[in-house]
C-alpha positions as CSV (number, residue, x, y, z in Angstrom):
1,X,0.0,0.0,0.0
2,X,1.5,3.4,-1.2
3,X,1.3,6.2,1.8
4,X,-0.7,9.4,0.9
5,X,2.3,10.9,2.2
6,X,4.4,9.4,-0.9
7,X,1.8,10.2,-3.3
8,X,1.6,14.1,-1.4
9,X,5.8,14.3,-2.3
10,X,5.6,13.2,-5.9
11,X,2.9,15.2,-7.0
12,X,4.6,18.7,-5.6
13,X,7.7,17.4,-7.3
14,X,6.1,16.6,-10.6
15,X,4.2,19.9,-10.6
16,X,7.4,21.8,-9.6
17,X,9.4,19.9,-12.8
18,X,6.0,20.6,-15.3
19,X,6.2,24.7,-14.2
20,X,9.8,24.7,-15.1
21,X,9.7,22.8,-18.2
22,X,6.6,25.0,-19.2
23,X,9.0,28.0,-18.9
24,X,10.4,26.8,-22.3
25,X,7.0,27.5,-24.2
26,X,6.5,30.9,-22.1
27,X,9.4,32.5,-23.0
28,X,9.0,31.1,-26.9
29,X,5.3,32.8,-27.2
30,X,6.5,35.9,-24.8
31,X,4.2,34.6,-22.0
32,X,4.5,35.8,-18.4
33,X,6.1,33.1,-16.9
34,X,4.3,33.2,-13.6
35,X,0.9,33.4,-15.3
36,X,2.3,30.1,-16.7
37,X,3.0,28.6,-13.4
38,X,-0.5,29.9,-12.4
39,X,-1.8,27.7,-15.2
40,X,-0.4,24.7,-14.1
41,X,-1.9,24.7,-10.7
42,X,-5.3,25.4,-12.4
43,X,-4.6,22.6,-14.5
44,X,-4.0,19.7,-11.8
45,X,-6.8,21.2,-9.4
46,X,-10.5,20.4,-9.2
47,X,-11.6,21.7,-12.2
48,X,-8.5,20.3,-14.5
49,X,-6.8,17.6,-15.7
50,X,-5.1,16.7,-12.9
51,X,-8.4,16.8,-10.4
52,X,-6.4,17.7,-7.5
53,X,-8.7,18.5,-4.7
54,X,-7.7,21.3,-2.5
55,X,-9.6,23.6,-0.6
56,X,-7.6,24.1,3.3
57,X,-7.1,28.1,3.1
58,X,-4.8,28.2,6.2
59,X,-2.5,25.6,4.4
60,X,-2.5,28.0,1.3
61,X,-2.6,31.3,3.3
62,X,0.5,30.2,5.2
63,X,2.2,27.9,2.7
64,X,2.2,31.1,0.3
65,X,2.9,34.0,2.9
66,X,5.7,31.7,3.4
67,X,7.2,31.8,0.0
68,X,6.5,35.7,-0.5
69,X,8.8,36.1,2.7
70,X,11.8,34.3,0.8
71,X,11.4,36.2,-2.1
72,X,10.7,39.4,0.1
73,X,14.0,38.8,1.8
74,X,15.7,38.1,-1.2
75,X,14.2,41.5,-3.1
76,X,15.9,43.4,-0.3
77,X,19.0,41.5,-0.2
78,X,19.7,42.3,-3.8
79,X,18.5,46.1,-3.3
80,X,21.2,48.7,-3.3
81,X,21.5,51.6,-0.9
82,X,22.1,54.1,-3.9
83,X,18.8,52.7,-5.3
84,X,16.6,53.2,-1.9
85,X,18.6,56.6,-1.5
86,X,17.2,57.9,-5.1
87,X,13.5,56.0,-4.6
88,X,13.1,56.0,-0.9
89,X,10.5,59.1,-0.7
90,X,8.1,58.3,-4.1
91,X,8.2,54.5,-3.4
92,X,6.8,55.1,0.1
93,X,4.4,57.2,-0.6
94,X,3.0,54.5,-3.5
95,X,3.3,52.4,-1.2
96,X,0.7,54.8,1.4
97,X,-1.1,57.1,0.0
98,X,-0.9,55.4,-3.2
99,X,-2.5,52.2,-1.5
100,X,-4.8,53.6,0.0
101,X,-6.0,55.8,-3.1
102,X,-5.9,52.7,-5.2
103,X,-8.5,50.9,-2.8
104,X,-11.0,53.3,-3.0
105,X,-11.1,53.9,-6.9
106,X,-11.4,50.1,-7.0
107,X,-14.2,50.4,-4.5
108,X,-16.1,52.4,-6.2
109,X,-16.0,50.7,-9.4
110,X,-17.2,47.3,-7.3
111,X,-20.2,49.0,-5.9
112,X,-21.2,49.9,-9.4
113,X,-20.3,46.4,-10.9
114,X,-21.0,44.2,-8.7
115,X,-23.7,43.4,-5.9
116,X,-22.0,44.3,-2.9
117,X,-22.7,47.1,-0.4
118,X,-20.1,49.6,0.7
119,X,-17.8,47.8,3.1
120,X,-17.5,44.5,1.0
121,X,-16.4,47.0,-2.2
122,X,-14.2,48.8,0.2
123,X,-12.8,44.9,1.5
124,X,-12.5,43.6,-2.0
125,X,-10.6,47.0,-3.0
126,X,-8.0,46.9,-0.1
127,X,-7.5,43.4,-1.4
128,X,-6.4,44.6,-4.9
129,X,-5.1,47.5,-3.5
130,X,-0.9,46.7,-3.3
131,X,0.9,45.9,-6.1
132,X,2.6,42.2,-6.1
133,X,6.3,41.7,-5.0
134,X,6.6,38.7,-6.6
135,X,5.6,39.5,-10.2
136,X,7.1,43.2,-9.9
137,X,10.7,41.9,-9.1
138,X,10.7,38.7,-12.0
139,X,9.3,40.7,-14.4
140,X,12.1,43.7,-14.1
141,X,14.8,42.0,-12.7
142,X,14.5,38.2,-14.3
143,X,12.0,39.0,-17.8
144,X,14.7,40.6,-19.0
145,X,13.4,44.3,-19.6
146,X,16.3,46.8,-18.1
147,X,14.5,49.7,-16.3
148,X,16.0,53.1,-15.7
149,X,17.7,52.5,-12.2
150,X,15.0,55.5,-10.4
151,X,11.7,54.0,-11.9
152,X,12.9,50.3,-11.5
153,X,13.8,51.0,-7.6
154,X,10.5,53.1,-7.3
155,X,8.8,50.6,-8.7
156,X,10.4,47.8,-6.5
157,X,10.7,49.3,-2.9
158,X,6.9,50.1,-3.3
159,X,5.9,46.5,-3.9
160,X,7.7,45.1,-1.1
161,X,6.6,48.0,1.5
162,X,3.4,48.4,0.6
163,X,1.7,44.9,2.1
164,X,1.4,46.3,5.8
165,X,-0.8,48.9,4.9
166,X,-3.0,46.7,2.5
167,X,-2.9,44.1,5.1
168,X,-4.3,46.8,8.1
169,X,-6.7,47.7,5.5
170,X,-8.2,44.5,5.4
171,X,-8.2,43.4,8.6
172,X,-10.0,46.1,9.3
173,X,-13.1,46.4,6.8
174,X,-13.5,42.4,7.5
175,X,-14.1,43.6,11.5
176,X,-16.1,46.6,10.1
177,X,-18.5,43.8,7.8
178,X,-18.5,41.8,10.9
179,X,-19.6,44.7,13.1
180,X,-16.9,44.3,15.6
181,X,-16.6,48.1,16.3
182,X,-13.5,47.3,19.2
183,X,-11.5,45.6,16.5
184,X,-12.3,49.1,14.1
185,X,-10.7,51.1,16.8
186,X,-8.0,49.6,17.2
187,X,-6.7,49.1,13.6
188,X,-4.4,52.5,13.5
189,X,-3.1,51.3,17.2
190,X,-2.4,48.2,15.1
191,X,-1.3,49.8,11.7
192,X,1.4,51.4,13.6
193,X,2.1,48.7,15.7
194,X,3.0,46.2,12.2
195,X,4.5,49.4,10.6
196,X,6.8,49.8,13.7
197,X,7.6,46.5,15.0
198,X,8.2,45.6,11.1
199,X,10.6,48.2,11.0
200,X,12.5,47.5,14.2
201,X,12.4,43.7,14.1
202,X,14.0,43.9,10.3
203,X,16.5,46.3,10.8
204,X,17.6,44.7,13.5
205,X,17.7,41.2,12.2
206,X,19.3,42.2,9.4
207,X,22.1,44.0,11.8
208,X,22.1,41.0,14.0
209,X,22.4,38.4,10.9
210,X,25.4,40.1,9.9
211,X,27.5,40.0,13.3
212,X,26.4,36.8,13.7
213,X,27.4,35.2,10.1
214,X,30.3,37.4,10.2
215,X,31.3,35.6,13.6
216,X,30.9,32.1,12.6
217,X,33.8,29.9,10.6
218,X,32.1,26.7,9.2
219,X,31.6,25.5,6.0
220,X,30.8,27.7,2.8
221,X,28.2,26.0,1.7
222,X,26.4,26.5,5.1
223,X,26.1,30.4,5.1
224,X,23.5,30.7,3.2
225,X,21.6,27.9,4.9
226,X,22.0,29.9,8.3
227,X,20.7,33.6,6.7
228,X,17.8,31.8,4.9
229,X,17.1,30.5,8.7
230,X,18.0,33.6,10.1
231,X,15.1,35.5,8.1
232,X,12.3,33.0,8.6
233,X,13.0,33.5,12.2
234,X,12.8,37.2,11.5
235,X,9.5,36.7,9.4
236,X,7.9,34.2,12.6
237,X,9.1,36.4,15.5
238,X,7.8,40.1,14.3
239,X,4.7,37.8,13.2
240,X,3.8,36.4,16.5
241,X,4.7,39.5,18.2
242,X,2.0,41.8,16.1
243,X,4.5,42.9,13.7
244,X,4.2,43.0,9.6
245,X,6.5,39.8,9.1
246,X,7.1,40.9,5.2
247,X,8.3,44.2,6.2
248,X,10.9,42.7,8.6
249,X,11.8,40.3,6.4
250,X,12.5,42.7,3.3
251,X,14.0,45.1,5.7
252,X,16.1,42.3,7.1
253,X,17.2,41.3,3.7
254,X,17.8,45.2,2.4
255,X,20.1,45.7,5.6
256,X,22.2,42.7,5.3
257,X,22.2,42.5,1.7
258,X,23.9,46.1,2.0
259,X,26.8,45.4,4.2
260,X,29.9,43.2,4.0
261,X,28.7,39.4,4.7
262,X,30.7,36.6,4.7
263,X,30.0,34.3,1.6
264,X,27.6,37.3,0.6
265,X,28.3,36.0,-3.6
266,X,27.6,32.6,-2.3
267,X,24.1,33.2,-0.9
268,X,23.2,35.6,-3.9
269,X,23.2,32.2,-6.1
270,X,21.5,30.0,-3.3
271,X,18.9,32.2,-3.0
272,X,18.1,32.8,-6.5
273,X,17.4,28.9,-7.3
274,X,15.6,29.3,-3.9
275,X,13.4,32.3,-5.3
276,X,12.5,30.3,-8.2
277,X,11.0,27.8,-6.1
278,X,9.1,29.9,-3.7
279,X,7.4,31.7,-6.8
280,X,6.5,28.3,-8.8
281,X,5.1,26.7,-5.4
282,X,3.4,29.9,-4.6
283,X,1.4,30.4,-7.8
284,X,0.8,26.5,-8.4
285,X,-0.8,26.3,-4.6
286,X,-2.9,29.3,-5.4
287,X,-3.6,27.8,-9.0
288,X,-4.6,24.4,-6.9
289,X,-6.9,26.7,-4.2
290,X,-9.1,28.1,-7.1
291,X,-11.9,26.5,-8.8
292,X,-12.5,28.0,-12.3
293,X,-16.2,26.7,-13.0
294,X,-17.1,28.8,-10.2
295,X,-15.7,32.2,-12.4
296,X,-18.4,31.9,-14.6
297,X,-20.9,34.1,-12.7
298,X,-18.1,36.8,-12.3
299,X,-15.8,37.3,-15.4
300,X,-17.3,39.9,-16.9
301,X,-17.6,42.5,-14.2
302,X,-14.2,41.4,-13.0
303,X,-13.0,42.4,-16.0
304,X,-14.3,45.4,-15.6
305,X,-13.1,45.8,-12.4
306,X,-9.8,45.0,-13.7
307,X,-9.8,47.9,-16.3
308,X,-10.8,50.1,-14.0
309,X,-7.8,49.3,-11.7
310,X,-5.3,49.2,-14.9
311,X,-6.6,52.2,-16.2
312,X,-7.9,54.8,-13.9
313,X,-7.1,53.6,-10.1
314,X,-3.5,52.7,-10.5
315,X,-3.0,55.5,-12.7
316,X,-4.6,58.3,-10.9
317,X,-3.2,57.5,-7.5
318,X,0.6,57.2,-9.0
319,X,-0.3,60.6,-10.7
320,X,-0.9,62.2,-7.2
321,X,1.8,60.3,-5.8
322,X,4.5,61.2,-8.6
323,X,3.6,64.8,-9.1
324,X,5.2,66.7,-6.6
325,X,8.5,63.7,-6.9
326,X,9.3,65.5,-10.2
327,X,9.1,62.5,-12.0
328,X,7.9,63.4,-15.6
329,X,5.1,62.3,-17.6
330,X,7.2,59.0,-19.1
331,X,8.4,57.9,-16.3
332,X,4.8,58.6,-14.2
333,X,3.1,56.7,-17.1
334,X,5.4,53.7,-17.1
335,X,5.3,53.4,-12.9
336,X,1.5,53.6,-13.3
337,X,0.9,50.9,-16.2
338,X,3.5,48.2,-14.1
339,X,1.8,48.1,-10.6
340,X,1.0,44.5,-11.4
341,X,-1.8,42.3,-9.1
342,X,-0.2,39.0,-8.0
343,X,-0.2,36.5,-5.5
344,X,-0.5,39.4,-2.6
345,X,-3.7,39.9,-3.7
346,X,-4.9,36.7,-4.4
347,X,-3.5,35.6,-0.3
348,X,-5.5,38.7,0.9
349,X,-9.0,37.7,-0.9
350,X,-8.3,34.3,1.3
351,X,-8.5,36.4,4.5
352,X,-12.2,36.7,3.9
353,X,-12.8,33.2,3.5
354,X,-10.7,32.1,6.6
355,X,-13.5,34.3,8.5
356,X,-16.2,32.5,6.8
357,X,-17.6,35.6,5.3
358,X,-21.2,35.1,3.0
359,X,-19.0,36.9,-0.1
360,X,-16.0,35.5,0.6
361,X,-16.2,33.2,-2.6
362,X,-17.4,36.3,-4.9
363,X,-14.5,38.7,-3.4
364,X,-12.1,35.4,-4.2
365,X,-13.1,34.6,-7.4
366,X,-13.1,38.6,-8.4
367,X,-9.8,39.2,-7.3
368,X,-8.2,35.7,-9.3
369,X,-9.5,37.3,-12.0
370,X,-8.5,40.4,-11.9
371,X,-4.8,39.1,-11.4
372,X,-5.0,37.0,-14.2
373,X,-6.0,39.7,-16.0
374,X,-3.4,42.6,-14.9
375,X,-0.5,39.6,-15.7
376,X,-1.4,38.9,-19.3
377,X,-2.0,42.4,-20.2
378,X,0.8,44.1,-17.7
379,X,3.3,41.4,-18.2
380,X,2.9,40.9,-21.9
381,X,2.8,44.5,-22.4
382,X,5.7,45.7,-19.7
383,X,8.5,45.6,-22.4
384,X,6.4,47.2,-25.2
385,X,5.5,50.2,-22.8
386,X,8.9,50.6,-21.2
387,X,10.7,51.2,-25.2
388,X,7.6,53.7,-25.9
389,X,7.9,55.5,-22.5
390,X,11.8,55.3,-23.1
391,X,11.8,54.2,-19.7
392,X,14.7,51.0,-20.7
393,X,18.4,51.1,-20.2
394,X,20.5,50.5,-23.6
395,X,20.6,46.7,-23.6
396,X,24.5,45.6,-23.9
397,X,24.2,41.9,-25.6
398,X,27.7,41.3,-25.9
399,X,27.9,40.7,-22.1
400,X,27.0,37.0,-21.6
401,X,28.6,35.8,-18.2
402,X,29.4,38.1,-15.7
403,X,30.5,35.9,-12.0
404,X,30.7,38.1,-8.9
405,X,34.4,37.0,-6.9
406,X,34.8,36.8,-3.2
407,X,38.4,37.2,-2.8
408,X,40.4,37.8,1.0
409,X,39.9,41.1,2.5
410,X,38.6,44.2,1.1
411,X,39.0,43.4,-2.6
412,X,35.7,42.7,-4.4
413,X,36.1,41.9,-8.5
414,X,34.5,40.2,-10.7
415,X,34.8,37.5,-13.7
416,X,32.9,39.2,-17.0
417,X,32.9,37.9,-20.0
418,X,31.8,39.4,-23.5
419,X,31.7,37.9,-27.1
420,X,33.0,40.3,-29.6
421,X,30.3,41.3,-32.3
422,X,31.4,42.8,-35.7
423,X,31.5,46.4,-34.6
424,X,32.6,46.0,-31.2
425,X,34.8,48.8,-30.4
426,X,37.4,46.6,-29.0
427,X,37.9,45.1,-32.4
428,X,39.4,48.5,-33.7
429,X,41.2,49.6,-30.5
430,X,45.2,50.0,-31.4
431,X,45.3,50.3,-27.6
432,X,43.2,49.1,-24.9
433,X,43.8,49.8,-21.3
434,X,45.7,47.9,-19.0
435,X,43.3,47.1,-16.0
436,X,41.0,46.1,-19.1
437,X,43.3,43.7,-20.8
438,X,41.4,40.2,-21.7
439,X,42.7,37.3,-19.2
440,X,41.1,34.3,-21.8
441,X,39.8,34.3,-25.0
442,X,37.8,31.6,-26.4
443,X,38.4,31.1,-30.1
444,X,36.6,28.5,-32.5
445,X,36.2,26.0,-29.0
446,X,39.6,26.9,-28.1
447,X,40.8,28.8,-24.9
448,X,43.7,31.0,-25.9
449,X,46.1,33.2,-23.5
450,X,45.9,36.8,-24.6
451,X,49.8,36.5,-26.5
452,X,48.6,33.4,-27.9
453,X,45.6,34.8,-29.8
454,X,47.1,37.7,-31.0
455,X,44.5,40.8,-32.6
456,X,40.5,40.5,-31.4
457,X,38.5,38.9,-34.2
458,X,34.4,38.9,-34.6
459,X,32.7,36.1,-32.6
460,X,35.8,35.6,-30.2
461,X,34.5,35.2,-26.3
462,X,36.8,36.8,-24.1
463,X,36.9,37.2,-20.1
464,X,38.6,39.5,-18.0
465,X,38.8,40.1,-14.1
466,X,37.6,43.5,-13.5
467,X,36.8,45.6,-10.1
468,X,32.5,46.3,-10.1
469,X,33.0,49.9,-11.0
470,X,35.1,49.2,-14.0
471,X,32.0,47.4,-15.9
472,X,29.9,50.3,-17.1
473,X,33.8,51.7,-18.7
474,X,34.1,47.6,-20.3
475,X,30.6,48.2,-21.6
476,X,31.6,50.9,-23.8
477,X,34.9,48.9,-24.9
478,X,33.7,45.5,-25.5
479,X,30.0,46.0,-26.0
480,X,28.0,46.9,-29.1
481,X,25.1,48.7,-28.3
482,X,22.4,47.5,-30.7
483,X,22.0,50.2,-33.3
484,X,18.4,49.7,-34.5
485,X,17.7,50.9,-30.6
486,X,20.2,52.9,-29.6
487,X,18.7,55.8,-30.8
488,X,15.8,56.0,-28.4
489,X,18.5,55.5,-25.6
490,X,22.0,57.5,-26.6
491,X,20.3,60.5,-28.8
492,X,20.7,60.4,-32.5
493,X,24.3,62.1,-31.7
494,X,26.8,62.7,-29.0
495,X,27.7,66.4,-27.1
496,X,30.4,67.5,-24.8
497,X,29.4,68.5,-21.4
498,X,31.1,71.4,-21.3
499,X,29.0,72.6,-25.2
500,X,26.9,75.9,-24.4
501,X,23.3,75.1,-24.4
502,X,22.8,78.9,-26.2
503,X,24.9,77.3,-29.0
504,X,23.0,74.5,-29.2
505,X,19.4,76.5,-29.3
506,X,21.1,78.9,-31.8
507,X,22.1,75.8,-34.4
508,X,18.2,74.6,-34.3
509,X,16.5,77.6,-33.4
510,X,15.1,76.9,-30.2
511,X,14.0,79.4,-28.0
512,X,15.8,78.7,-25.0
513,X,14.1,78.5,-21.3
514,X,15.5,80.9,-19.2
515,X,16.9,78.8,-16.4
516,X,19.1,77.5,-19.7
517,X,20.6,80.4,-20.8
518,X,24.2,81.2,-20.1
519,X,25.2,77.3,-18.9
520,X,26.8,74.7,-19.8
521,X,24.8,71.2,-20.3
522,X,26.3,69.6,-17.7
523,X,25.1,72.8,-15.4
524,X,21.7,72.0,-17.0
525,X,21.8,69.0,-15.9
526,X,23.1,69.6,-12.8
527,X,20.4,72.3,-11.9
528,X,17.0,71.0,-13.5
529,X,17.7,67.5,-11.4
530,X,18.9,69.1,-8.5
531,X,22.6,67.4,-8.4
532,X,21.3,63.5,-8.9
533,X,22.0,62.2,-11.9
534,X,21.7,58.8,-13.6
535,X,22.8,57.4,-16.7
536,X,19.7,57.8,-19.3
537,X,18.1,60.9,-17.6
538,X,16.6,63.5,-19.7
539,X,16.0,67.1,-20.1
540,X,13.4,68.6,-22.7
541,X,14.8,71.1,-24.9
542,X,12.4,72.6,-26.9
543,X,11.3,70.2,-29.2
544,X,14.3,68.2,-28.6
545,X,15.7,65.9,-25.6
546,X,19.1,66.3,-24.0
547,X,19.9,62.5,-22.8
548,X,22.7,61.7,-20.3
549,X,25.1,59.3,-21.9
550,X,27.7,59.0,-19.3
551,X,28.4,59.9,-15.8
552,X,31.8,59.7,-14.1
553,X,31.8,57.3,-10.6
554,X,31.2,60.4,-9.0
555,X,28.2,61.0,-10.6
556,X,29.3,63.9,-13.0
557,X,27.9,64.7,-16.5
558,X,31.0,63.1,-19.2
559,X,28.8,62.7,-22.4
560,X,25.5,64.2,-23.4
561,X,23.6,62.9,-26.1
562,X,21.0,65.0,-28.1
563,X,17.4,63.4,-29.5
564,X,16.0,65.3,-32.7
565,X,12.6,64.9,-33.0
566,X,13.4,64.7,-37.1
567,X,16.6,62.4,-37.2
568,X,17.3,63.8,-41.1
569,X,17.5,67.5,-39.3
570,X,21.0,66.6,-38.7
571,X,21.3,66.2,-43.2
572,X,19.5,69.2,-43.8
């Protein structure tokens, strides 16, 4: 006789192996590829092939909120200070006002769609209300779309901040539906009690992970074994004492993520495999939970609902948000059309039927929907609206291995590797610097020392050691940006710095803003963006765009490109 607990093991594992091996056909037709992992749990539960019944919401509440907090901790781990220094303030206030703002657009487009008095549309609203960790940080760190470095960290810092205050929202519209008026009252005592407990419990676990890995001598392989431990325990303990476990745990990972860690390069690989896992089990269970026949009664004003969150909530509430950030209309348009619904969502709609509410099917069913709607047209869309928002970085394909080093002491380099295209500057460089020197090149199958192979030649592989702030100067050696693109990214042509932007306006004939006149365009853009500047920011110029092509470590102006908005001006 074959134990159910047998039969329990190999179906996870089999559905695990069918969500990985469906990846290949997702990223063939361009599908999100955690709507795909969605669509195998719907597949093997009650209503598919696989006729898998599941229906225990604390096993999927808790097996999922246990999965977001890995990938949680591992979105903060790989979060860098410089990013939450530029993004701190706009991503926060998403992540608040925004929230909030976005829950009661949604609201009112349930009480007009659906029939549901006030507090349910306000419950099922805080339920769609926060954007979706999981599917914000695959889809711009691991779909392979490059966002601007401000937007992207906006973007990411909101979704993994903004659960506590979706979560209070919740808890406290299912008191207010149940009439318990003492729970109401106390739901700001409690907001701030998950808010600040959150806070304090992460930053200090992250502080204390640190010492304590940084203390211990054992085995390589066991470091990231003990952090992975270390934040479930942060996740359980600010849980059980009234805390928001996700914030600790993201805060937990952003801390310790930022500071030197012993086997740090080590963990960033353990944890990545382990992310994977956490998002296919997540979505499958949730896929499992559901039962499709019973979306028949509700798809078409979810739907509904679902345009009205894609295009009028999430938008309107980033707009109010964003405005006073100064972030301009691109970039405002391109946060507001990725705040993607995911598997927050759907573990918030399960709240309701843990407390055995009459609507708690209808709110459940409503929200699936509406996430399976906001990931194919979000997801399939993200890259299309980030290349007409010109909100992606300059894609650099010749970089195809890049291995981060952790070497004794303080030195930190890494192994990058680049295969030469045809007009790869490196091919026509008499002279190429020493610290950027190839240390292997890979000829025809053949690994060549750099005497050996003699001049660079089209299709050659080569790798080089190099220190992390060395890459973006390897980039422009090595790397051919893709010309049918570049344009959109770089400017159709390139400008000093130092170039006067009244010669500039007198060449096309642009009458030139005040604030402009008399300055350098480096000064321009020193003074329209206040001192912080990124690669790929942008400064309208009558007609035209001034375009940052490249900044010096300390974050100074070196190359400015200009964007006509007729390319054949230049001919003329």
């Amino acid at each position: 006789m074959i134990e159910p607990e047998i039969v329990t093991i190999l179906i996870i594992a089999s559905l695990v192996v069918i969500s990985i091996f469906s990846s290949v056909l997702s990223f063939r037709m361009g599908a999100p590829l955690l709507l795909v992992f969605l669509g195998v749990g719907l597949l093997a539960g009650e209503d598919g092939i696989g006729g898998i019944d599941f229906d225990d919401a604390q096993i999927a509440y808790w097996g999922c909120s246990l999965a977001l907090a890995v990938i949680l901790f591992d979105s903060g781990f790989a979060t860098p200070w410089r990013a939450y220094r530029k993004a701190a303030a706009p991503a926060l206030t998403l992540a608040t006002l925004g929230t909030v703002l976005t829950a009661l657009v949604v609201a009112a487009g349930a009480r007009l769609l659906l029939p549901i008095d006030w507090p349910t549309a306000l419950l099922l609203g805080a339920c769609l209300s926060s954007t979706d960790a999981a599917a914000v940080f695959f889809l711009l760190r691991t779909g392979g779309v490059r966002i601007r470095e401000r937007v992207r960290s906006t973007v990411e810092i909101e979704s993994g901040t903004n659960d506590p205050v979706a979560i209070f929202m919740v808890v406290a519209l299912l008191a207010a539906v149940a009439g318990d008026r003492d729970g109401i009252d106390g739901m700001l005592i409690t907001l701030v009690q998950q808010m600040g407990l959150g806070a304090v419990f992460g930053i200090g676990g992250g502080l204390a992970m640190v010492r304590l890995v940084n203390a211990l001598d054992i085995e390589t392989a066991l470091y990231p074994v003990a952090v992975l431990g270390m934040a479930l325990i942060v996740f359980a303990g600010t849980t059980m004492v009234g805390g928001s476990g996700f914030l600790a745990v993201y805060l937990a990972g952003l801390v310790a993520g930022n500071q030197r860690l012993k086997g740090k390069y080590s963990m960033r690989r353990f944890q990545a495999g382990l992310t994977w896992l956490a998002q296919i089990l997540m979505f499958v269970t949730l896929g499992l939970f559901a039962v499709p026949s019973s979306f028949i009664d509700v798809i078409w004003p979810a739907i509904g609902l679902a345009l009205v969150l894609t295009l009028l909530a999430r938008p309107l509430a980033v707009l109010i948000c964003l405005r006073p950030q100064r972030f301009d209309w691109r970039e405002t348009g391109f946060v507001g059309w990725v705040g993607l619904r995911g598997a927050v969502s759907i573990l918030l709609a399960i709240l309701p039927l843990r407390a055995g509410l009459a609507d708690g099917q209808l709110l459940f069913n409503v929200v699936f929907l509406v996430v399976i709607f906001s990931l194919l047209l979000q997801g399939w869309t993200v890259r299309l609206a980030a290349q007409r928002l010109r909100q992606m970085e300059a894609a650099q394909a010749a970089m195809i291995d890049r291995i981060e080093l952790e070497l004794p002491g303080r030195a930190e380099h890494e192994l990058v590797g680049y295969r030469l295209a045809a007009n790869s500057p490196a091919l026509g460089a008499t002279r190429i610097p020493r610290w950027a020197r190839p240390s292997l090149i890979l000829r025809n199958g053949e690994s060549l020392r750099p005497h050996q192979a003699g001049a660079l030649e089209p299709g050659d592989t080569v790798y080089l050691f190099c220190a992390e702030r060395h890459i973006r100067l390897l980039d422009r050696i090595y790397a051919a940006v893709d010309t049918v693109d570049a344009r959109d990214f770089l400017g159709d042509f390139s400008l000093p710095p130092d170039a006067s932007a009244d010669s500039i306006a007198r060449r096309f004939d642009i009458d030139l803003p005040p604030d402009m006149r008399g300055k350098t365009l480096r000064e321009v853009f020193r003074d329209r963006l206040r001192g912080s500047v990124e690669l790929g920011d942008r400064v309208p110029l009558g007609p035209f765009e001034l375009i940052v092509r490249d900044i010096s470590p300390e974050g100074v102006v070196e190359e400015v490109g200009l964007l006509l908005d007729d390319p054949d001006i230049v001919r003329r």
